[in-house]
N, C-alpha and C positions, 0 to 999 in steps of 0.2 A: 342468224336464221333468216334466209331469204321469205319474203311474204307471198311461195309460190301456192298454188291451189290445180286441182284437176279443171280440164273443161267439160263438163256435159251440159250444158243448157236443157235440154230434154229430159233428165232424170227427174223423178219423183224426189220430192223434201221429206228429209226425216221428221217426224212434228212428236212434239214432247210425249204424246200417248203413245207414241209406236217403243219409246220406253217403258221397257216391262224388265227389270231384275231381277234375275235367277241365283245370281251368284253373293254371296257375303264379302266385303273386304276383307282383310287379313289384317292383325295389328302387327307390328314391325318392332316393337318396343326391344324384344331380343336381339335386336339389330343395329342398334343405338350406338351402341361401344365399339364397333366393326364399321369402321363409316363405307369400306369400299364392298364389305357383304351389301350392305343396304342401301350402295347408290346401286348396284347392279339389281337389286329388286325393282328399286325405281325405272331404272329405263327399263327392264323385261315387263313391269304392268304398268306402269303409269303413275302412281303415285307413291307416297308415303302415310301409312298412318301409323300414330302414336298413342296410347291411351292413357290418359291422365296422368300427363307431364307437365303440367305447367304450374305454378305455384298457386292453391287454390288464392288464398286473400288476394293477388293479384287478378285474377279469374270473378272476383266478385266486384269487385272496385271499378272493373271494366263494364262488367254486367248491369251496374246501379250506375252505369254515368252513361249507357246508353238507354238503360229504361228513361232514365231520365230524363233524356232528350224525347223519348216518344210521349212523356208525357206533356212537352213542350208541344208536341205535335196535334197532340189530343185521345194518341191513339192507345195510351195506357194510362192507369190508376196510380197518382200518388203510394207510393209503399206498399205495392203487389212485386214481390220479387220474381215470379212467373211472367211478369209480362201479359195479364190475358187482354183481351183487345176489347175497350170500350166499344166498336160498334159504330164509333167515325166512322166517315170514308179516308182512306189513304187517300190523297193527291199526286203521291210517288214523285219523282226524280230527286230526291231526297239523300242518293246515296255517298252524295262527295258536298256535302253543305259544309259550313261552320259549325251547327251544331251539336257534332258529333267531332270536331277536333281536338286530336291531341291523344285517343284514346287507344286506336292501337298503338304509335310508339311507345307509349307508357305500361303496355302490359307486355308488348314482345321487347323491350330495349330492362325491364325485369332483371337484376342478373342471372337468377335461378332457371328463365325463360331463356335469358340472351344465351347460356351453357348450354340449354337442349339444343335451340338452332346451331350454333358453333357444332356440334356433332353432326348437324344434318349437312351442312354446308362443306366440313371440313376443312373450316376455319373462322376465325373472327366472322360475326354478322352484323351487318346494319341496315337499317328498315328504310325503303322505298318510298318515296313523297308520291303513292297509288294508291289509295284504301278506298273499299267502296263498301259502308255501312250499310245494313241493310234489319229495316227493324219491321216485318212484313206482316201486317194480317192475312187472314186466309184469302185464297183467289184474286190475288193480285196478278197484273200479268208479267211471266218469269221472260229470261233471256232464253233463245232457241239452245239447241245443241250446238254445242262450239268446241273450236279449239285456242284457247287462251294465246298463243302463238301467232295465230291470222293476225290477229288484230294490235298484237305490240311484239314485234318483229325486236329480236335483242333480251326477248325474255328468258333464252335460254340461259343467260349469263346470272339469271337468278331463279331463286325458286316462289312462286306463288304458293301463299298459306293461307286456309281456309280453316276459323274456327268460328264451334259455336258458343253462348254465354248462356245459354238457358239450357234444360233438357232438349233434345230435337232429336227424338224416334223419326219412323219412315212418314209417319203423316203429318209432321210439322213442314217436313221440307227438305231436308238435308239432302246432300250432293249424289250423284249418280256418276260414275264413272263408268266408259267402256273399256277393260281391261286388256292388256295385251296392245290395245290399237295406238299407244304412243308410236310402234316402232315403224307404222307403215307412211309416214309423211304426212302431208299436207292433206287433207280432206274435204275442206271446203272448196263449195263450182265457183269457180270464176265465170264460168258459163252465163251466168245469171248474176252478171255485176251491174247497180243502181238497185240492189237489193241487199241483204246483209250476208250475200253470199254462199247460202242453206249450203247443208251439208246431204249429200245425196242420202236416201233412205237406204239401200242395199248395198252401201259401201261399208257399213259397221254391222258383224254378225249380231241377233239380235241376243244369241246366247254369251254375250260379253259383257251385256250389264250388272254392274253387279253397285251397293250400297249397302248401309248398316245404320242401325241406330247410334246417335251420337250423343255426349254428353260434354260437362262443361269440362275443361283442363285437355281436352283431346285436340291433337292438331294432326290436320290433313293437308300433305304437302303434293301439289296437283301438276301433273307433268306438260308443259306446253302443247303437248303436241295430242293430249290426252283428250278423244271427245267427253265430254260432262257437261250437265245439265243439273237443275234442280226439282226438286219434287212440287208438287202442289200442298200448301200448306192445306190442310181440311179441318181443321182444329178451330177452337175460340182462341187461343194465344198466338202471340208474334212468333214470327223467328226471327231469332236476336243472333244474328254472324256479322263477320266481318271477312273480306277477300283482302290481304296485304301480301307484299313481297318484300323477301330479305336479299342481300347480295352480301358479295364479298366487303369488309372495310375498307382493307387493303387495296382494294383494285377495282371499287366500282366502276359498273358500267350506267347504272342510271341517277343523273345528278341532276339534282333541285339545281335550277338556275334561274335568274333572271334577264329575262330582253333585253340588251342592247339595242341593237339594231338585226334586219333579217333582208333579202332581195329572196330574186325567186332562184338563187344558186346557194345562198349560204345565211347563215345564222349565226350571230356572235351573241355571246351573252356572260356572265360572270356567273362564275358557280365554286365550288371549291378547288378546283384545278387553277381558280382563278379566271382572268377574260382568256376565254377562248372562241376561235370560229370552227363552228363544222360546216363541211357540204354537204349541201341538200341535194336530190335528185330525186327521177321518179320514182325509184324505190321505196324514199322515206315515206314512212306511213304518218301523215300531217293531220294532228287533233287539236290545235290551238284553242279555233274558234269553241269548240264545246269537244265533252271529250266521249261524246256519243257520236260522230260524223265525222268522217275522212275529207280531206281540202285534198285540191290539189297544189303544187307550190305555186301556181300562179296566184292561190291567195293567200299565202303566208306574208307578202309584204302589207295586206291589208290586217290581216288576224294577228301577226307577233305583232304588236304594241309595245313600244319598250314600256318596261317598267314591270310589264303583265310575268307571272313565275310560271314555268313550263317544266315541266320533266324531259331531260333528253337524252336517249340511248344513243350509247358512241357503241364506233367498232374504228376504234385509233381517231382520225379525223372527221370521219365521216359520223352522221347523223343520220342511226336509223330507223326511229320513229321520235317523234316531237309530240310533246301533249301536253294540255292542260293540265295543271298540279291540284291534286284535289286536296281536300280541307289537310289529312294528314292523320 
């Protein structure tokens, strides 16, 4: 997936209130056993959802090992399995720490879990070294409307899974999709690049929004190309999710590796393929230095560090987004 976007510089930005949802998701669970009924619902709306497929005691064990890190944080109660939020302040940038490692592989890599995804995928799955924890009190401030795809170019080759561990009705927070708008491209302005690229206001009908109340064991699988956003928690409790991605076993496209060596053309690093180099160009969408900020490759010889572990999406030789590996 090229990292292309429309140009208007002059258009109005979408801003998270101009989302208003009308419409309810659909669960897909009927879908399950049909893989190619239900990749064709996927690219006609944008997502996937499932409703309480996932192995609860798995689903709690994940739940109580991220409460537990917010209690490391301060921002929840020893042995409240709600989650309700002490009333710290969040500090935020919290969502790819150590902390919280180890915890989605361990409930998606599940075999009862690993079985769902293999249906979604339509084949073997293995989990993505991208997780971004997210253990939120209320009015924290969220990511704009996006499309998952702008920003990690090669995501089609997997799918992004979005679930939650607590209860999470519409006023905790949970995901807003606009439905239908996977099929139209690219949506965010380059127009207004040295920004995070908004996405124009009148480019997604506002009758497409659509959300649901979510619970624990439910998984929402989000189409790259799919605008979505998140709600405003208005509650006294967290929201307790996690955003991972699974890919092929067989064939992945994004591998844990570590730096070698990097210039401003190419990248060698060892990974499970073994040492390999890719080529870098301007396309490659380059997040070494941190994995909220696009480099250009003229600093990739300063940011890849050997030694330092990166995530990097191939398409055969080439490299087309490089990024810091988050906790996992």
């Amino acid at each position: 997936m090229a990292t292309q976007a429309i140009f208007r510089p002059e258009a109005e930005d979408i801003q998270l209130s101009d989302v208003v949802p009308t419409r309810e998701l659909e669960d897909c669970n009927h879908l399950l056993d049909d893989h190619a009924a239900l990749q064709r619902f996927y690219e006609a709306n944008g997502y996937i959802l499932l409703r309480n497929v996932l192995d609860p005691a798995s689903v709690v064990q994940a739940r109580d090992a991220m409460l537990a890190a917010a209690v490391k944080l301060g921002i929840a109660a020893p042995g409240d399995p709600l989650g309700k939020w002490t009333g710290v302040p969040y500090a935020g940038g919290k969502e790819e720490t150590e902390i919280y490692s180890g915890i989605a592989p361990t409930l998606l890599e599940h075999p009862a879990n690993a079985a769902v995804l293999e249906k979604v995928l339509g084949e073997p799955a293995c989990t993505v070294p991208m997780v971004q924890y997210r253990t939120y009190p209320p009015d924290v401030r969220l990511a704009p409307v996006h499309q998952d795809g702008f920003y990690s170019p090669g995501i089609d080759e997997y799918k992004p899974v979005w679930i939650t561990l607590t209860e999470c009705p519409r006023e905790v927070g949970g995901l807003r999709i606009a439905v239908g708008q996977n099929t139209r491209g690219m949506l965010h302005n380059a127009g207004k690049a040295g920004s995070y690229y908004p996405i124009p206001k009148d480019e997604i009908p506002a009758d497409s929004w659509a959300t649901t109340d979510f619970h624990p064991g439910d998984v929402l699988i989000v189409h790259p190309l799919a605008p979505h956003c998140a709600a405003n928690n208005s509650t006294d409790r967290l929201r307790v999710t996690f955003d991972a991605r699974v890919q092929s076993a067989k064939n992945p496209t994004a591998l844990l590796s570590t730096i070698v060596s990097a210039d401003t053309n190419s990248i060698t690093v060892d990974c499970a393929l073994g040492r390999r180099t890719f080529a870098v160009d301007d396309e490659t969408f380059i997040r070494v230095a941190s994995p909220g900020a696009r480099e250009t490759r003229s600093d990739l010889p300063t940011s890849a560090k050997p030694g330092l572990q990166i995530v990097v999406v191939r398409e055969g030789d080439r490299a087309t987004m490089l990024r810091r590996a988050s906790a996992g």
